[in-house]
C-alpha positions in Angstrom: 4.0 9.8 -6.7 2.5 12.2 -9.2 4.8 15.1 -10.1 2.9 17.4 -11.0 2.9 20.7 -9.0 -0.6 22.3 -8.1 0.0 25.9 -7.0 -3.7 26.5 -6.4 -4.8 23.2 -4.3 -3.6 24.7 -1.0 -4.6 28.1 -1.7 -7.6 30.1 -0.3 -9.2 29.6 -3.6 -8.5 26.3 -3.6 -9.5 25.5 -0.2 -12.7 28.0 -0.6 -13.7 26.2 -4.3 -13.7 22.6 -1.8 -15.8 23.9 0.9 -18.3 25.0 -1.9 -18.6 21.5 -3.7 -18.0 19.1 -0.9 -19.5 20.9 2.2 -22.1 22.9 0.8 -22.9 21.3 -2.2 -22.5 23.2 -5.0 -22.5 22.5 -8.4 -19.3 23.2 -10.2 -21.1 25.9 -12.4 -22.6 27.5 -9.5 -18.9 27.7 -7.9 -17.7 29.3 -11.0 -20.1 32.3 -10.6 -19.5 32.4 -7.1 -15.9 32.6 -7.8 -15.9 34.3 -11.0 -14.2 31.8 -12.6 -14.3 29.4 -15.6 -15.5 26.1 -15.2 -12.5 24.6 -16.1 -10.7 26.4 -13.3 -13.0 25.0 -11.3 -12.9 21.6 -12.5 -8.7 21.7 -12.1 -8.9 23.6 -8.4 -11.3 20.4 -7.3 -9.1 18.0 -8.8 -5.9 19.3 -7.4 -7.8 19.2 -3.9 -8.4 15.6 -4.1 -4.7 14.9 -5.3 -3.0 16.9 -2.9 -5.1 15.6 0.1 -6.8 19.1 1.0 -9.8 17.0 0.0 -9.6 13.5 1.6 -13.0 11.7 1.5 -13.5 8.6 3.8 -16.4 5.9 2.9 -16.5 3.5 5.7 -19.9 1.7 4.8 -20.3 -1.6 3.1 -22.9 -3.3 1.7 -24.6 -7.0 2.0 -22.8 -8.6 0.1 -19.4 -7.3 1.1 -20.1 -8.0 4.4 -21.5 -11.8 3.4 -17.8 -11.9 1.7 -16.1 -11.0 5.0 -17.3 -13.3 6.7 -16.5 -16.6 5.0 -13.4 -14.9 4.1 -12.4 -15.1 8.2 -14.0 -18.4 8.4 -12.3 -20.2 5.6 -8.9 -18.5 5.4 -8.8 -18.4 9.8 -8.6 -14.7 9.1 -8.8 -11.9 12.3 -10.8 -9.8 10.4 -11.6 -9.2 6.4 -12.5 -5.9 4.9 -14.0 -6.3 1.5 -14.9 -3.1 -0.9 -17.0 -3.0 -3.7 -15.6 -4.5 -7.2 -13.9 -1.6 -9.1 -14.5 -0.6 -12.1 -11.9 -1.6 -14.1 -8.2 -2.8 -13.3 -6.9 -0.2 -12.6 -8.9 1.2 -10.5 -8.4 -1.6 -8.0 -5.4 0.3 -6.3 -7.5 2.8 -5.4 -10.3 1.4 -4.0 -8.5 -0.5 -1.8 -5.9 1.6 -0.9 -8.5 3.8 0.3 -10.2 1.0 3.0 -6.2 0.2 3.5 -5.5 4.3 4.7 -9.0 4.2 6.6 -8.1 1.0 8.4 -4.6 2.7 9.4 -6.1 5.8 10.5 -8.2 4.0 13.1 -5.9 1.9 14.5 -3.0 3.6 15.0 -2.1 4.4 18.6 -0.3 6.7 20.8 3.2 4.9 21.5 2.5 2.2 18.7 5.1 1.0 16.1 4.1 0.6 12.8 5.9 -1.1 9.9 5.3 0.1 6.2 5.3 -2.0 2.6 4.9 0.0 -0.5 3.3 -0.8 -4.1 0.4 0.6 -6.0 -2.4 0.2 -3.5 -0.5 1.8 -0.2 0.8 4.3 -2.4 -3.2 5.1 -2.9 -3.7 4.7 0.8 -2.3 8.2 1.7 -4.8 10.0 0.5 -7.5 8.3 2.9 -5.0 8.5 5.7 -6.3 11.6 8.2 -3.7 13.7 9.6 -3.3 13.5 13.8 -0.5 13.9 15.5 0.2 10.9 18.0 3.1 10.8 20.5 6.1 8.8 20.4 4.4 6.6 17.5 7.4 4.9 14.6 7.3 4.5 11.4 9.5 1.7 10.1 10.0 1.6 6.3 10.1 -2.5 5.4 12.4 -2.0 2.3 15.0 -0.6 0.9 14.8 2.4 -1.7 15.1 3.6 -5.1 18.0 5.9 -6.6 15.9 6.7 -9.3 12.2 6.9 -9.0 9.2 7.8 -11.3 6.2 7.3 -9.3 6.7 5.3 -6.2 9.3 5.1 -4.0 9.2 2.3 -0.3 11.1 5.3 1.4 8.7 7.8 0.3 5.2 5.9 1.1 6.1 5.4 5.0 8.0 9.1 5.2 4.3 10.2 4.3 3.1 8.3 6.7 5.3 9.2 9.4 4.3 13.2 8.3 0.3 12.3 8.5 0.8 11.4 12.2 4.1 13.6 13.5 6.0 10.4 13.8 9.6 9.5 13.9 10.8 7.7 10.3 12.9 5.1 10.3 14.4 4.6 7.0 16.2 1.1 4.9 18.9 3.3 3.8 20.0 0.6 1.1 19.1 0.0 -2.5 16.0 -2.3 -2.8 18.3 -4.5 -5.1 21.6 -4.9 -4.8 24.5 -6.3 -7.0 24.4 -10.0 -5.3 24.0 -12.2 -1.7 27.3 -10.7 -0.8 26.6 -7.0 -1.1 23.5 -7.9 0.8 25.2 -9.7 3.7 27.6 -6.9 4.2 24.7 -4.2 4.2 23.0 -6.0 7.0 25.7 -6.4 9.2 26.2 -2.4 8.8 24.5 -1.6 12.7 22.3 0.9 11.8 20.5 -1.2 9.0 20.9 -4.0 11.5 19.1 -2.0 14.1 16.3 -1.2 12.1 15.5 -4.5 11.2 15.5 -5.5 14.9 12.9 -2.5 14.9 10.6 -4.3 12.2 10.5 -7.6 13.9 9.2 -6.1 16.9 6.2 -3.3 15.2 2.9 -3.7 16.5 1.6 -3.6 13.4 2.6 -4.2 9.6 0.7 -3.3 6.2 1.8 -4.7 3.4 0.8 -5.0 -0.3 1.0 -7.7 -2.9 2.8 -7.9 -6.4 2.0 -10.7 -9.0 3.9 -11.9 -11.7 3.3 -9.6 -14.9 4.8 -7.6 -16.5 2.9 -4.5 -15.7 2.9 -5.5 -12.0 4.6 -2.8 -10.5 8.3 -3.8 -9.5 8.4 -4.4 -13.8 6.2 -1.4 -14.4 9.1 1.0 -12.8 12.0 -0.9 -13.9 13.0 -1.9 -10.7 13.4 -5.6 -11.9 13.4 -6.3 -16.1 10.5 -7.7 -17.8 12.6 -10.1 -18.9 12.8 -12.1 -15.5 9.3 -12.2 -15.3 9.2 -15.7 -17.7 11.9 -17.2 -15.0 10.5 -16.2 -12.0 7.2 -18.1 -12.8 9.2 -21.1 -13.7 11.0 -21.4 -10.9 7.4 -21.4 -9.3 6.9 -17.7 -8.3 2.9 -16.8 -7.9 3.9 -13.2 -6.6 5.6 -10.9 -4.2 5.6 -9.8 -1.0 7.5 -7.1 0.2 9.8 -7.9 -3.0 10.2 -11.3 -2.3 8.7 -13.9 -4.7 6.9 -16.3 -2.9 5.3 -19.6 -4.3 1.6 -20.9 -3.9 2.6 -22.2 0.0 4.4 -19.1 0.6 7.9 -19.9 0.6 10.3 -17.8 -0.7 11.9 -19.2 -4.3 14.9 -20.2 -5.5 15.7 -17.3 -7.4 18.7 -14.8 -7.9 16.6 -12.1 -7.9 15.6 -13.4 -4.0 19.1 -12.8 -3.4 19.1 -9.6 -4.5 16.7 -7.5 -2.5 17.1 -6.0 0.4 14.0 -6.0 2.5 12.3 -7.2 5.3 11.8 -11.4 4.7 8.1 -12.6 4.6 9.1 -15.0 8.0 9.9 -11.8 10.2 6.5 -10.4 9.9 5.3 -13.7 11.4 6.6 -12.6 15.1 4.5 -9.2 14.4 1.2 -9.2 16.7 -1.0 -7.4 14.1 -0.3 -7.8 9.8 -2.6 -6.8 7.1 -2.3 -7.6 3.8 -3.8 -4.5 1.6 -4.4 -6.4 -2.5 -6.8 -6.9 -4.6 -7.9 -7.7 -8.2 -9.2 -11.1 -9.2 -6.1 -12.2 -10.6 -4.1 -11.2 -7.6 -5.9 -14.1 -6.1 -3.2 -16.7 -5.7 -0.9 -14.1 -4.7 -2.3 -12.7 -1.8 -3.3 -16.1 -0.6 0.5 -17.2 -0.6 0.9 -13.6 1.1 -0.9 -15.1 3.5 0.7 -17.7 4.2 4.2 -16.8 3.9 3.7 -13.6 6.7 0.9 -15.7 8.4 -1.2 -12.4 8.1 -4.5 -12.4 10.0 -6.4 -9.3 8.7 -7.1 -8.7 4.8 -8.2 -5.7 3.0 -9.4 -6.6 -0.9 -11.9 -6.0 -2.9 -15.0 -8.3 -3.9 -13.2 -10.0 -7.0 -10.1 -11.4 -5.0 -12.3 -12.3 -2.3 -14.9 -14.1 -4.6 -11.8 -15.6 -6.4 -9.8 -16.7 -2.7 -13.3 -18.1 -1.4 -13.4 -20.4 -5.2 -10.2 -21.7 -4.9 -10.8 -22.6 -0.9 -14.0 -24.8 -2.3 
């Protein structure tokens, strides 16, 4: 999460320099007059909109050849359903654009009475701001991992909190480090009944979104120091092609032999296969072979990517 504070965003100004650009069309010079302001004010109000989520901005349409990718994608992975965005525009932009389809997808099928389980990373970190705010009654939010004691940007607790406070929904929180000292520590935190409860509660959502790590060092559990770079060369040896929900997975999906596996405390891959309803939100091309093992190890049936992973999944299926 940004932390960056934006007095202004919520503000009547800020809501009043919105309306003008988005609703009726303004230019942002024309707003500056009308506000008697600088354009550079006007420029930082907008900006602040977007971030904050006063300004949420929802594209549901897809073109031919999207549509031509989500189709083979369902017929030659077995996929539910496949929703396939436009190819960003550079790397890391790819977070974005999917996290958006991923927070539009949620939006619409979330229910009243529904329980819905919650991964984190880069891309549903970016699905918030495409998530629309309704309240819904008696709908759960389970959080799928543990947390963070020290957090720059993203935080597992904090990406299904927000999503518990777009719908007015009850939270339930991993109250444990995402990585622990060893297997012990773990085994003793998830016989403690309330940690135990909730993970009864995860097996039995309705529905699941979950992201997809690879094995890089600027994929995000290095990026924020959760893990060191430095086990980055040994995970891939032992056979690692990514992670989901923190667990590194191989090219079939099965969780490796790896003390870092050990170490986290999280939902497994294998509980999300009793869950009616999981999506897997990734993309970039060379996320390929790790949401494909994704796939396979929570035996996901709907997929959210973008055109280069789906171009690159649909290769390595020929």
């Amino acid at each position: 999460m940004n932390h960056r504070t934006y007095p202004d965003a919520g503000s009547d100004l800020g809501v009043r320099a919105a309306w003008l650009y988005y609703v009726e069309e303004l230019t942002q010079a024309e707003i500056a007059r009308a506000l008697r302001l600088s354009r550079a004010k006007v420029i930082r109000l907008l900006a602040a909109a977007r971030e904050t989520g006063v300004v949420r901005i929802q594209l549901d349409a897809r073109g031919t050849a999207q549509m031509a990718l989500e189709q083979r994608l369902v017929r030659e992975l077995g996929l539910a359903e496949a929703i396939v965005t436009p190819v960003a525009t550079s790397e890391a932009a790819v977070a974005a654009v999917v996290g958006h389809a991923a927070g539009t997808y949620l939006s619409a099928q979330v229910r009243d009475g529904m329980a819905i389980g919650i991964g984190w990373g880069s891309t549903l970190h970016a699905s918030l701001k495409a998530i629309r705010d309704r309240p819904l009654a008696s709908l759960a939010v389970v959080s799928l991992l543990g947390g963070m004691t020290h957090s720059r940007a993203i935080n597992p607790s904090a990406v299904a909190r927000r999503v518990a406070d777009a719908f007015g929904a009850e939270c339930y929180q991993l109250t444990a480090p995402l990585f622990v000292s060893g297997p012990t520590t773990r085994a003793a935190l998830w016989k403690e009944p309330g940690l135990s409860e909730l993970l009864g509660r995860a097996r039995t959502v309705d529905l699941a979104m979950v992201s997809v790590g690879d094995v890089r060092e600027d994929a995000t559990l290095f990026r924020e120091g959760l893990l060191p770079r430095s086990a980055v060369r040994g995970l891939a040896a032992a056979g690692a092609v990514g992670d989901v929900l923190c667990h590194f997975i191989d090219a079939d999906g099965r969780v490796v032999e790896h003390p870092v596996n050990a170490r986290v405390v999280a939902v497994a891959p294998a509980d999300l296969r009793r869950v009616p309803k999981v999506v897997v939100a990734a993309g970039g091309r060379r996320k390929a072979p790790a949401i494909r093992a994704a796939l396979k190890a929570t035996r996901a049936r709907v997929l959210i990517t973008e055109e280069g992973a789906a171009t690159a999944l649909l290769a390595a299926q020929a």
